[in-house]
gemmi code that builds the backbone of each chain (N, CA, C; Angstrom):
import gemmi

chains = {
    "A": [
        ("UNK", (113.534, 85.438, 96.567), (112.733, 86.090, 95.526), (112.883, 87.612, 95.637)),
        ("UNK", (113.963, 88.269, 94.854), (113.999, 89.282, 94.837), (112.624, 89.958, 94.106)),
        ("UNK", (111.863, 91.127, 94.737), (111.113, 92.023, 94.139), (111.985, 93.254, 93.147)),
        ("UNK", (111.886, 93.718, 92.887), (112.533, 94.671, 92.141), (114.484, 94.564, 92.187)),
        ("UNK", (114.612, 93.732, 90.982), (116.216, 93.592, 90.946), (116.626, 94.535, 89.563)),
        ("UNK", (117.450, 94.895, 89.745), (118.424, 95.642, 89.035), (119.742, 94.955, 88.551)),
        ("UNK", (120.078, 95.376, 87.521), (121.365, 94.613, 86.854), (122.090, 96.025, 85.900)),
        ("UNK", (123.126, 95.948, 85.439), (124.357, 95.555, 86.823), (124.141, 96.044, 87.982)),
        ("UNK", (124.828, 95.730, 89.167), (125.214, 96.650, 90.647), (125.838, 97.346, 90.025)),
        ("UNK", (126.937, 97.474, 89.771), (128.410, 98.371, 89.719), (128.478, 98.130, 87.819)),
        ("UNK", (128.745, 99.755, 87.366), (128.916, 99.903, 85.893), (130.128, 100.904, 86.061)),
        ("UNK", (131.540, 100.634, 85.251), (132.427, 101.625, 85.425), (132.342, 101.396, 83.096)),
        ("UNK", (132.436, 102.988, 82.772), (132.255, 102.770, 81.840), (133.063, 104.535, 81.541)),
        ("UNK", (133.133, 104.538, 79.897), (133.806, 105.568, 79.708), (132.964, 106.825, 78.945)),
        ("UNK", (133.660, 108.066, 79.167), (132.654, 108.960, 78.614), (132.441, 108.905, 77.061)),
        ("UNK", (131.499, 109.152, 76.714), (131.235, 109.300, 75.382), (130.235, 107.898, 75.339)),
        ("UNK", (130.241, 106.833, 75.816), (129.718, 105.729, 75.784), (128.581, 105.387, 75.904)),
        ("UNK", (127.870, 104.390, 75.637), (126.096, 104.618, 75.472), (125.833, 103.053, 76.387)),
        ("UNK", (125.152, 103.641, 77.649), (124.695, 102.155, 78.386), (123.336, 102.232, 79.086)),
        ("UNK", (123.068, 101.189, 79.662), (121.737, 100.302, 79.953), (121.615, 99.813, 81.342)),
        ("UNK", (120.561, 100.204, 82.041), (120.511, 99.516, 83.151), (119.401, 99.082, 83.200)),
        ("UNK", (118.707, 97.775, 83.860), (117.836, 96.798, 83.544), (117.191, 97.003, 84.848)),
        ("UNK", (115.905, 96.950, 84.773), (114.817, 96.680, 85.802), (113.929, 96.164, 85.822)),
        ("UNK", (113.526, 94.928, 86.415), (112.719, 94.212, 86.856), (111.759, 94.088, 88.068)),
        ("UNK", (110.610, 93.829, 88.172), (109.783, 93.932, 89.324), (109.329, 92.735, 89.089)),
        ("UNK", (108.783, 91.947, 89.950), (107.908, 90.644, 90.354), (106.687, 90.664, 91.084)),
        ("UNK", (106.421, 91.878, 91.413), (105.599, 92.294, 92.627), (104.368, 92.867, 91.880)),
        ("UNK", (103.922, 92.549, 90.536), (102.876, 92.989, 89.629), (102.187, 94.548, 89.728)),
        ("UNK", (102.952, 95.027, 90.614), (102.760, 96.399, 90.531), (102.681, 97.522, 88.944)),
        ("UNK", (102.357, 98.109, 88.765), (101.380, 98.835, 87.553), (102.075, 100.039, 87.408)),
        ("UNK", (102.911, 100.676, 88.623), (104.285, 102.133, 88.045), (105.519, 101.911, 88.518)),
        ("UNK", (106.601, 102.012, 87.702), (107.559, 102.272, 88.285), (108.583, 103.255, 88.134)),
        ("UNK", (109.076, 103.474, 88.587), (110.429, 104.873, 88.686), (111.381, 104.296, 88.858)),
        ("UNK", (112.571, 105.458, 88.199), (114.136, 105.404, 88.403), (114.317, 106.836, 89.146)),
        ("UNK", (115.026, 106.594, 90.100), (115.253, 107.710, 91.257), (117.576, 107.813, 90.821)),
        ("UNK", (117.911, 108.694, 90.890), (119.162, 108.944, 90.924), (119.661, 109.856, 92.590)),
        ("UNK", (120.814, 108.936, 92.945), (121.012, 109.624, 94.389), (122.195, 110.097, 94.157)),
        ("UNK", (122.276, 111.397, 93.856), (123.736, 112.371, 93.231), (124.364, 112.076, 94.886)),
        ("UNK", (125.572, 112.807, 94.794), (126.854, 112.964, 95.657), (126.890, 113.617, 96.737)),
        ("UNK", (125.445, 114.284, 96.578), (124.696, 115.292, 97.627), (123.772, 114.310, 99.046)),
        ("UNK", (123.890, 112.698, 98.185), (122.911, 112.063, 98.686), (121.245, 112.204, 98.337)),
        ("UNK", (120.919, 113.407, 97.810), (119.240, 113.663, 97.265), (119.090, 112.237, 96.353)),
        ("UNK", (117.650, 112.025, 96.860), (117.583, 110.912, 95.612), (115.846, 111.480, 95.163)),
        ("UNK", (116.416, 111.568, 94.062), (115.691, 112.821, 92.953), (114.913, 111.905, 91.910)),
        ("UNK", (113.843, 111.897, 91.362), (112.972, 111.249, 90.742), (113.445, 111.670, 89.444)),
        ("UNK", (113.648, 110.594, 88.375), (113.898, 110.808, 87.070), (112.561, 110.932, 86.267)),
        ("UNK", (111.639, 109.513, 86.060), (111.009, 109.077, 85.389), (110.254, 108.321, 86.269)),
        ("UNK", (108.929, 108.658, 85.893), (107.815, 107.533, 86.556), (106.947, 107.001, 84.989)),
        ("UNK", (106.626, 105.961, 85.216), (105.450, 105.278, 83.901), (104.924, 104.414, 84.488)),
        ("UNK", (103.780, 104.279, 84.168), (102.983, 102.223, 83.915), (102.322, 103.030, 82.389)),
        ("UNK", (101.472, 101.876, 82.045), (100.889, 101.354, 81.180), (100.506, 102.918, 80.388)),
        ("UNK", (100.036, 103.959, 81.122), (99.508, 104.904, 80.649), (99.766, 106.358, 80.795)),
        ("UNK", (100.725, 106.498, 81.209), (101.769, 107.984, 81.519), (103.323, 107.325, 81.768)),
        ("UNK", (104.160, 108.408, 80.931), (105.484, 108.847, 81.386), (105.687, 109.897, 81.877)),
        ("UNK", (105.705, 110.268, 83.013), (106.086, 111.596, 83.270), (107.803, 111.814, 84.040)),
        ("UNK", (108.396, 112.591, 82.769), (109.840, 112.695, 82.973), (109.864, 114.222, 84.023)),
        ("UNK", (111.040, 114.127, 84.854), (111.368, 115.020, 85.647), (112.001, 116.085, 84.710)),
        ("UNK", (111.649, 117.264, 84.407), (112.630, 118.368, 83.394), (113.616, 118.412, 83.403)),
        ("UNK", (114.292, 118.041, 84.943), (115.622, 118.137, 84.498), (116.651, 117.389, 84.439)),
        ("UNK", (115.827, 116.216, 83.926), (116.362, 115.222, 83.213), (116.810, 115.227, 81.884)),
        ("UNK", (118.483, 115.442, 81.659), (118.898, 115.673, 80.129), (117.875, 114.574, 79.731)),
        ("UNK", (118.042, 114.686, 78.190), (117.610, 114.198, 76.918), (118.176, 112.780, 76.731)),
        ("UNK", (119.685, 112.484, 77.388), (120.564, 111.683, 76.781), (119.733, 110.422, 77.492)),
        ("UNK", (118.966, 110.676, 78.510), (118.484, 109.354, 79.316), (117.095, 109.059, 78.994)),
        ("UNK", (116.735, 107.838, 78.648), (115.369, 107.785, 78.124), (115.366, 106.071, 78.692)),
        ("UNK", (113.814, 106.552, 79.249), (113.251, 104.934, 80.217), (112.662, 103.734, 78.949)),
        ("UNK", (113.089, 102.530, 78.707), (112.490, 102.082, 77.874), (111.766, 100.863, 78.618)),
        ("UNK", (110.139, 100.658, 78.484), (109.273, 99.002, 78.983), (108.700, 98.752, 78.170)),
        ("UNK", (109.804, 97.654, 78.291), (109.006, 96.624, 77.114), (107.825, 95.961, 77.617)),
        ("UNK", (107.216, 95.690, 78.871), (106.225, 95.445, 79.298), (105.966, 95.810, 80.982)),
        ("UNK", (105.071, 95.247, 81.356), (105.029, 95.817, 82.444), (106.249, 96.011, 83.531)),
        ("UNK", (106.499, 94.742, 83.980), (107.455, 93.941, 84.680), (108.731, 94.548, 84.668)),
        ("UNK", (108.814, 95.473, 83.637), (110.409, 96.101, 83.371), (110.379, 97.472, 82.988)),
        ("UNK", (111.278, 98.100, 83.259), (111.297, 99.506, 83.293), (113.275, 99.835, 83.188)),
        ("UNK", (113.671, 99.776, 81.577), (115.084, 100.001, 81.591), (115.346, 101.500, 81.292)),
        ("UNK", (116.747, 101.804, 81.905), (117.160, 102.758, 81.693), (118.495, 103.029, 80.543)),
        ("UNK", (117.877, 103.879, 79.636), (119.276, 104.225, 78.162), (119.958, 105.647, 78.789)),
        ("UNK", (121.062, 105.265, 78.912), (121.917, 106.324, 78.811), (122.798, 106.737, 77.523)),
        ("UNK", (122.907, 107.755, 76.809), (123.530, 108.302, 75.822), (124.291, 108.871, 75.990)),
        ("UNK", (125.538, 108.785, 75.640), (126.694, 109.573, 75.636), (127.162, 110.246, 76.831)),
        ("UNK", (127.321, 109.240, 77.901), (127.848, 109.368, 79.424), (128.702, 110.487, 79.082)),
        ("UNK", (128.024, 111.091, 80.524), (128.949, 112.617, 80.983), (130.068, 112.154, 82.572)),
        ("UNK", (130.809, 112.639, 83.101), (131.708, 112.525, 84.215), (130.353, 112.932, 85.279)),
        ("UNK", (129.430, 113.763, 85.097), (128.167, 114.101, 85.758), (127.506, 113.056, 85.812)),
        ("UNK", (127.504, 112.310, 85.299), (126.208, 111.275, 85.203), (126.652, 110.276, 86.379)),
        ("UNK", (128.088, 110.172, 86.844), (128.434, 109.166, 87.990), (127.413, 109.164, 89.043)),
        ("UNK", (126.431, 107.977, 89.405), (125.792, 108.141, 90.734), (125.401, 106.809, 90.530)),
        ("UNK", (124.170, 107.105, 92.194), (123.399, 105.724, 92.294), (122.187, 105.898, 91.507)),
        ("UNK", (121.557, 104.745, 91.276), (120.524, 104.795, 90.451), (119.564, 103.937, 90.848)),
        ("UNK", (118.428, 104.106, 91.344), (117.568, 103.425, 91.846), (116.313, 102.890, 90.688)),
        ("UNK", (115.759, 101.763, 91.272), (114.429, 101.425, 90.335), (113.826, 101.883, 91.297)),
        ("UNK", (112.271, 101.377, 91.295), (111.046, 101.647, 92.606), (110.704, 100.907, 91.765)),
        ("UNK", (109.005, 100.539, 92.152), (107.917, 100.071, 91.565), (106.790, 100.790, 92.557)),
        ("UNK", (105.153, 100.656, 92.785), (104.002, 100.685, 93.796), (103.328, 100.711, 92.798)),
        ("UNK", (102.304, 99.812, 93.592), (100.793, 99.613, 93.194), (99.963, 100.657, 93.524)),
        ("UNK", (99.004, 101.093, 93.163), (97.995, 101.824, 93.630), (98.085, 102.911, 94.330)),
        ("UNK", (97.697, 103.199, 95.452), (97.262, 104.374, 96.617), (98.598, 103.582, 97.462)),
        ("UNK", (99.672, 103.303, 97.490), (99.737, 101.989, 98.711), (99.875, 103.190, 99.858)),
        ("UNK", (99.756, 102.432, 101.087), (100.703, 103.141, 101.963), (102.139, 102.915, 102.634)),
        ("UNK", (102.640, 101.867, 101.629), (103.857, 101.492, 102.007), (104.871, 101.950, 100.593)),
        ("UNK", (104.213, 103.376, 100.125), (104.975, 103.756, 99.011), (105.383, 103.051, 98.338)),
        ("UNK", (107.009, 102.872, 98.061), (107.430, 102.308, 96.930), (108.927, 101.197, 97.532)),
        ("UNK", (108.265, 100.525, 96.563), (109.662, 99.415, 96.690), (110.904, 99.450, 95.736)),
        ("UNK", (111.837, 99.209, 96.549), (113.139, 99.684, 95.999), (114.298, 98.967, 95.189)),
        ("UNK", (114.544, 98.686, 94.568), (115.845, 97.633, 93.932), (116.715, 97.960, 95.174)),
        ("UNK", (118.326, 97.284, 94.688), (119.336, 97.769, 95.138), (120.275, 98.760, 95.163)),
        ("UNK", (119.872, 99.172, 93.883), (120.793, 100.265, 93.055), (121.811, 99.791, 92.482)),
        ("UNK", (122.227, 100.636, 91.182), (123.508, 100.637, 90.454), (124.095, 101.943, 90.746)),
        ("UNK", (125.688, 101.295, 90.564), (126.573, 102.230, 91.323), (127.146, 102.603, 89.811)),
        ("UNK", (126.900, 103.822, 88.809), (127.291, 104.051, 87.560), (128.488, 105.041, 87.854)),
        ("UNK", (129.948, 104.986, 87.501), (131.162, 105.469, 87.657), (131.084, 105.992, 85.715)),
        ("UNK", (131.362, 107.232, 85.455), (131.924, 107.637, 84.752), (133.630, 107.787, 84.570)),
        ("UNK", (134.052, 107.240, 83.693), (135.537, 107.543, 83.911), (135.960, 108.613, 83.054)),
    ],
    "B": [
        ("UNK", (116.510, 124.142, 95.131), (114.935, 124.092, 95.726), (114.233, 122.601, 96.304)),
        ("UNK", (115.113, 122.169, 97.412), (115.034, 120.975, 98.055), (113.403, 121.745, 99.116)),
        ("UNK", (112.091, 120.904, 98.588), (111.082, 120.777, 98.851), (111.033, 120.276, 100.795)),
        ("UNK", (112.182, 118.819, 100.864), (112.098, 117.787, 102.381), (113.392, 118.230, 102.389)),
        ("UNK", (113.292, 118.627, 103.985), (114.761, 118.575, 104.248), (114.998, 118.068, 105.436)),
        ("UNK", (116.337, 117.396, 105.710), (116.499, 116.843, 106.670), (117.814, 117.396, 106.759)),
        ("UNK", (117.879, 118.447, 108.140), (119.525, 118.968, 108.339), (120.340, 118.128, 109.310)),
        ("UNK", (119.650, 117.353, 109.747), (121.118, 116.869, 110.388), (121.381, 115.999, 109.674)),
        ("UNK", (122.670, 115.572, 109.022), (123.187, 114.546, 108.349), (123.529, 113.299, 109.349)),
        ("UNK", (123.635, 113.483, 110.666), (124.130, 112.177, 111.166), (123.408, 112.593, 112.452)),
        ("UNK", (123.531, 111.403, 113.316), (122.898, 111.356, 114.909), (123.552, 110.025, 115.413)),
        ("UNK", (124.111, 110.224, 116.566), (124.652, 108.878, 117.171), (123.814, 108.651, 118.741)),
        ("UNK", (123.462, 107.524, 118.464), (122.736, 107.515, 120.022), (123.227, 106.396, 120.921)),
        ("UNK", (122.774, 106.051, 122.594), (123.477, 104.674, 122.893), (122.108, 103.947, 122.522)),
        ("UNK", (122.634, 102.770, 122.641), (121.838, 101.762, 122.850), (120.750, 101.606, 123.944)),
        ("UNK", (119.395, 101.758, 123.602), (118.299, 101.811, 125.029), (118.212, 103.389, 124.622)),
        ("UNK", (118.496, 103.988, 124.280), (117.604, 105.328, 124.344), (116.861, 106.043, 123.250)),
        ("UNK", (116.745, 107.019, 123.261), (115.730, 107.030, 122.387), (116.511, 108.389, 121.180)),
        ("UNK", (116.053, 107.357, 119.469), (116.832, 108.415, 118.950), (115.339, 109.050, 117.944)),
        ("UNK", (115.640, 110.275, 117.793), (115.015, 111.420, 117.033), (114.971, 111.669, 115.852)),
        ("UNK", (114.920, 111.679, 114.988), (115.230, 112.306, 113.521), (114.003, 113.021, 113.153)),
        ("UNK", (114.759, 114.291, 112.714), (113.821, 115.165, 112.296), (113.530, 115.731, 110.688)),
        ("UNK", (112.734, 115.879, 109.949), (112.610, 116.453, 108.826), (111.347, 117.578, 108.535)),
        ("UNK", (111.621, 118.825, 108.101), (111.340, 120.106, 107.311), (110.551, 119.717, 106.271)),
        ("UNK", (109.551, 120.528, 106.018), (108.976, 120.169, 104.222), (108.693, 122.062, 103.731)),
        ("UNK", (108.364, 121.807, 102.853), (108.283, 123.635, 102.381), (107.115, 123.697, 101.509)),
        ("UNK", (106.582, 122.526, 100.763), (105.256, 122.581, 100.177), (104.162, 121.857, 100.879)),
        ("UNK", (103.047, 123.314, 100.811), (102.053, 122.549, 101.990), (100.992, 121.909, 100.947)),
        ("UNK", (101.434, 121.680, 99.713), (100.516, 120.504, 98.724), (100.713, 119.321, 99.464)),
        ("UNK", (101.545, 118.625, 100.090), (102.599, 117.428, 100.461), (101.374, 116.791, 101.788)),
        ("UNK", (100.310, 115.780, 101.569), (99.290, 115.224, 102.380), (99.667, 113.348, 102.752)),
        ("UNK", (100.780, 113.332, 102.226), (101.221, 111.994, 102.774), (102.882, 112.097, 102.835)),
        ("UNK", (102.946, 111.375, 104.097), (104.869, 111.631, 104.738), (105.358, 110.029, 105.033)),
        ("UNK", (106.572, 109.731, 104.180), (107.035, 108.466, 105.056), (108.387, 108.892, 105.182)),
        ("UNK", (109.148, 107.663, 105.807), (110.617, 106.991, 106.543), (110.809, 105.911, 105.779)),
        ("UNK", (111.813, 106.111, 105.175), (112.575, 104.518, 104.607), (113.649, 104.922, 105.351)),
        ("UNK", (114.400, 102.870, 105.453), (115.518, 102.758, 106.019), (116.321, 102.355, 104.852)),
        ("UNK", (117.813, 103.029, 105.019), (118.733, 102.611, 103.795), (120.159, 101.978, 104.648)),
        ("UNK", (120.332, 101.037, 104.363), (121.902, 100.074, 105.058), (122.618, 100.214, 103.513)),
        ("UNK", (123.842, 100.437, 103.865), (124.942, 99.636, 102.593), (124.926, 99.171, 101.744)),
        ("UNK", (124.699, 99.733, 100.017), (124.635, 98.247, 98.856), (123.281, 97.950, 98.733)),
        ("UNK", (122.392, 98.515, 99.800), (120.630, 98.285, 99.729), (119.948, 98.938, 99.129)),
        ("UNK", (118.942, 99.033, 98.984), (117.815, 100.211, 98.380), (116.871, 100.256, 99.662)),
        ("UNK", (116.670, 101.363, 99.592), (115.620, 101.886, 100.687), (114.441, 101.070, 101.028)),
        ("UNK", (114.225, 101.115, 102.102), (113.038, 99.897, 102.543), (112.180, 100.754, 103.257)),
        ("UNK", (110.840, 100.639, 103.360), (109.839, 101.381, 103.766), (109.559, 101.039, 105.541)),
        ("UNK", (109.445, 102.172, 105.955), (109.906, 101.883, 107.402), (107.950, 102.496, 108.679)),
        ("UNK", (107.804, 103.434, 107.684), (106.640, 103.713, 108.650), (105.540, 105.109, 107.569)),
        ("UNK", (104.671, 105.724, 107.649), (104.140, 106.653, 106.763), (102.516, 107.218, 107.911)),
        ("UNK", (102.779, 108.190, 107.313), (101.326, 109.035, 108.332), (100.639, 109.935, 107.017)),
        ("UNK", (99.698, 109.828, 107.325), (98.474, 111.151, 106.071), (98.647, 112.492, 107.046)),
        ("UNK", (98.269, 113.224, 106.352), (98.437, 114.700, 106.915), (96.872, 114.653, 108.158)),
        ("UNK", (95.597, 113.687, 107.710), (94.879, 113.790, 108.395), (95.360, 113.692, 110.152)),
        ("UNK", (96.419, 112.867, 110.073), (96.445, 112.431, 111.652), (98.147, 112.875, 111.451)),
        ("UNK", (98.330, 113.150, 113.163), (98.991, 113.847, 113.418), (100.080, 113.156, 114.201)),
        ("UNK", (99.638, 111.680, 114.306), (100.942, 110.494, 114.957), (100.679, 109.083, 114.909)),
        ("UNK", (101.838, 108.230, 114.435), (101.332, 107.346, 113.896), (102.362, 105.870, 114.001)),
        ("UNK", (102.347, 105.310, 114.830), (102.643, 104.553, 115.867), (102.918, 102.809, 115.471)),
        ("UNK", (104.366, 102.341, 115.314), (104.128, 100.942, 114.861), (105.916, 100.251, 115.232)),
        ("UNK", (105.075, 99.562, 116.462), (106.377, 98.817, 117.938), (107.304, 100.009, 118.158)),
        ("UNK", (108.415, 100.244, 117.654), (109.411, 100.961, 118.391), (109.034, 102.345, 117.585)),
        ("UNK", (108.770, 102.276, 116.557), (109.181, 103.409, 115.606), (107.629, 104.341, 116.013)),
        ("UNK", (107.782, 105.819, 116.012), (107.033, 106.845, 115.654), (107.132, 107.814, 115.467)),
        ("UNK", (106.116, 107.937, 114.477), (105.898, 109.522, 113.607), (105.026, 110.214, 114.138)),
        ("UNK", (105.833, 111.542, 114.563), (104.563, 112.554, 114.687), (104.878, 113.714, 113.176)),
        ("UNK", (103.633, 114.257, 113.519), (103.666, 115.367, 112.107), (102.794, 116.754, 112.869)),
        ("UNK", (103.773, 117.613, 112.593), (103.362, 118.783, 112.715), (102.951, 119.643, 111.482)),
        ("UNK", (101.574, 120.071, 111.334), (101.274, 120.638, 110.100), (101.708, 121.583, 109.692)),
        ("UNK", (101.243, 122.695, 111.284), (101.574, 124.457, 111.027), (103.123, 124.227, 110.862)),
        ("UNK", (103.822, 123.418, 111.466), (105.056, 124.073, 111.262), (105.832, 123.310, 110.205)),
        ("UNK", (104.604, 122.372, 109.340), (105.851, 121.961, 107.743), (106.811, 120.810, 108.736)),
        ("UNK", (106.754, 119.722, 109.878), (107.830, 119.322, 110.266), (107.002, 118.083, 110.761)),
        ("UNK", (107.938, 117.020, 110.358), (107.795, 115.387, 111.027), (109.030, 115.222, 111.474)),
        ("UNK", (108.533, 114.321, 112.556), (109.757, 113.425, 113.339), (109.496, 112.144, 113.802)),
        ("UNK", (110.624, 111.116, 113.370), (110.418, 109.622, 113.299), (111.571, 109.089, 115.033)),
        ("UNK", (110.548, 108.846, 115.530), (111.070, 108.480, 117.127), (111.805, 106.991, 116.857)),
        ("UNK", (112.336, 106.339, 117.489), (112.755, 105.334, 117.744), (113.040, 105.029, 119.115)),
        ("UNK", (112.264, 103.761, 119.996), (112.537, 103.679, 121.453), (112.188, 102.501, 121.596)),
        ("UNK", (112.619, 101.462, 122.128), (114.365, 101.739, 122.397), (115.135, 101.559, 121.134)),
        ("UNK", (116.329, 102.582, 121.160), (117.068, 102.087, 119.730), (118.357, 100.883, 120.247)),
        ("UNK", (118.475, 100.140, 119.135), (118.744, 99.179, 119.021), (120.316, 99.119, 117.875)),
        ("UNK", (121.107, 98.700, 117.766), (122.502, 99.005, 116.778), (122.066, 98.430, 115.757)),
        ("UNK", (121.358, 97.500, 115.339), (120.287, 97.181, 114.565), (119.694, 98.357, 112.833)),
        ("UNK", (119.050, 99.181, 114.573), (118.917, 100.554, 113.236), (119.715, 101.612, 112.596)),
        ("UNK", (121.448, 101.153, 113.317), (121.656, 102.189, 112.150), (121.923, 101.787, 111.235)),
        ("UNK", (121.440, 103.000, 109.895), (121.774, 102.996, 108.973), (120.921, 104.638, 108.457)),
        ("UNK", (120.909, 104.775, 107.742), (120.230, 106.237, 107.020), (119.239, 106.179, 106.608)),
        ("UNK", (118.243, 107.060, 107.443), (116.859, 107.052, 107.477), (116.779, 108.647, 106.258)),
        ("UNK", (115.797, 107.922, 105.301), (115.234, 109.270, 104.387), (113.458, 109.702, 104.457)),
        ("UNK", (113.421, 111.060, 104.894), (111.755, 111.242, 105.086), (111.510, 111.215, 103.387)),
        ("UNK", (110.243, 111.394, 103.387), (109.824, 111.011, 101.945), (108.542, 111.685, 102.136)),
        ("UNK", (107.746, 112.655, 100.977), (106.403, 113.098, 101.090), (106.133, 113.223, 99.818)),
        ("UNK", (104.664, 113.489, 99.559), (103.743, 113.178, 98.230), (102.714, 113.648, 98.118)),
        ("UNK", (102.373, 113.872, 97.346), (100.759, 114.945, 97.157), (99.756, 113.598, 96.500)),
        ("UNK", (98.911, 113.641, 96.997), (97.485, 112.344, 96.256), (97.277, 113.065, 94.864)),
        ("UNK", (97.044, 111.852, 94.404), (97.145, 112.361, 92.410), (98.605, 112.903, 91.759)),
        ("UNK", (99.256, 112.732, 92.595), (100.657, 113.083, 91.786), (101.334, 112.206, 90.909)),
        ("UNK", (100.952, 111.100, 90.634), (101.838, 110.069, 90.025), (102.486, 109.428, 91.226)),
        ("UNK", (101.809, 109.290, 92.042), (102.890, 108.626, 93.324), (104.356, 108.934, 93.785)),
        ("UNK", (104.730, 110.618, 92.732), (106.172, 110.482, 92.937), (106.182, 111.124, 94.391)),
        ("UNK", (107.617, 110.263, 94.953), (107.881, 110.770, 95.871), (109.200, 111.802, 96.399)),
        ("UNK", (109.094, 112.885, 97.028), (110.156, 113.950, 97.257), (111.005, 113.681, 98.320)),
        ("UNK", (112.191, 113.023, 97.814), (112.638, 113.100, 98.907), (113.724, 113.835, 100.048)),
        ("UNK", (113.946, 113.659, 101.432), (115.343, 114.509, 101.890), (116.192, 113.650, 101.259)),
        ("UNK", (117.737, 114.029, 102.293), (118.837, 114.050, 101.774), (119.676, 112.711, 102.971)),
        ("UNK", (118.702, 112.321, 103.506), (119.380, 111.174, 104.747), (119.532, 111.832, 106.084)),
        ("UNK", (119.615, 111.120, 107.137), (119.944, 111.221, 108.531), (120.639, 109.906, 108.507)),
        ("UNK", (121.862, 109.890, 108.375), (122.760, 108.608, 109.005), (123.116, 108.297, 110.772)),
        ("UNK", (121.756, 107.377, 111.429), (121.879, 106.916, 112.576), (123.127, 105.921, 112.819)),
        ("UNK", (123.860, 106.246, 113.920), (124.222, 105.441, 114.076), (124.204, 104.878, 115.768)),
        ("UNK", (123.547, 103.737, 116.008), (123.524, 103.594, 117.702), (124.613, 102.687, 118.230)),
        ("UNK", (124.692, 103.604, 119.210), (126.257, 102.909, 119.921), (125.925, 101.813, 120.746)),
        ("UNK", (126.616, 100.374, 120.888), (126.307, 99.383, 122.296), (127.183, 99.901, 123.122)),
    ],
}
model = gemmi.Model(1)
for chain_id, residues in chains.items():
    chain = gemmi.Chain(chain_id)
    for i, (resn, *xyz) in enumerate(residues, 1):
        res = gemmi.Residue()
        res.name, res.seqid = resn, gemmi.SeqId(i, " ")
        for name, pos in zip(("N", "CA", "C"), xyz):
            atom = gemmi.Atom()
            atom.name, atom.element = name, gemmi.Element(name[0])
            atom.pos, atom.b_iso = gemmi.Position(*pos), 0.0
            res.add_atom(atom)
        chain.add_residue(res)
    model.add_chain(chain)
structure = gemmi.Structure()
structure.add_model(model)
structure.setup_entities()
């Protein structure tokens, strides 16, 4: 029983191209985030939401926008892939105050060509 | 303007002794600190966390101490085990923030048998 799965692992796709990465949680948790881990290794907070805030990181281009359709999911739109945009891409999810922060997918490995 | 930092990128230790990792912070908003562990193809897994109230924080092999005045935690490991390597990321958070979390840039352990 995976908690927070991600689909695809691995996306090799071309620039100019418009794609999707899927996130799922099972763990009924109420926020979740997409974290990106550039080439630097930083893994940098994009977007956090539940039910009642989005709060996007600024410097997050425009071209990427989080779409949930309900709780349980939290997808990511990419618009018009840049050669920049190549990285890992993490989900999260956490409930509440936790103190075991946040739980993690596996990541997608997004290759710009 | 990396907030957590963690400068050593790697640490190799033997097996049975005791390995160190250290991490920097620069905003003294930052009242909760954790450790995830990251292996290969994985997503980060939550490994240990301390509040700014207490100052060490203790669970089987692994511990955190936190130094306030000087902005600095360090996640002990004893005995280390080949087990743990893989790349440990500190992680910190301000209460009421949206739960996001800031993170470093990795310490890739690796313990020798």
């Amino acid at each position: 029983d995976t908690a927070v799965s991600q689909t695809p692992k691995y996306l090799v796709t071309q620039m100019g191209n418009d794609k999707s990465i899927k996130c799922e949680q099972n763990l009924g948790h109420d926020t979740m985030y997409w974290y990106k881990q550039d080439s630097k290794k930083f893994l940098k907070i994009m977007f956090s939401y539940n039910n009642k805030e989005l709060i996007i990181n600024e410097t997050v281009p425009n071209r990427f926008s989080p779409k949930s359709p309900d709780k349980a999911h939290l997808n990511l739109h990419i618009n018009s892939l840049e050669l920049g945009d190549s990285a890992v891409y993490f989900c999260a999810s956490s409930q509440g105050p936790s103190n075991h922060g946040y739980t993690f997918g596996s990541g997608t490995r997004l290759t710009v060509v | 303007d990396q907030q957590v930092k963690q400068n050593s990128p790697s640490l190799s230790v033997q097996e049975g002794r005791i390995s160190i990792l250290n991490c920097d912070y620069t905003n003294s908003m930052f009242d909760y600190f954790l450790w995830y562990k990251k292996y290969p193809a994985e997503g980060p897994t939550f490994l240990i966390s301390i509040s700014s109230i207490k100052d060490k924080n203790e669970d089987g092999r692994f511990t955190v101490f936190l130094n306030k005045s000087a902005k600095h935690l360090s996640l002990h490991i004893v005995p280390s085990q080949p087990g743990d390597s893989a790349v440990y990321f500190c992680a910190a958070s301000i209460s009421g923030s949206a739960r996001q979390l800031t993170f470093g840039s990795g310490t890739q352990l690796t313990v020798l048998p």
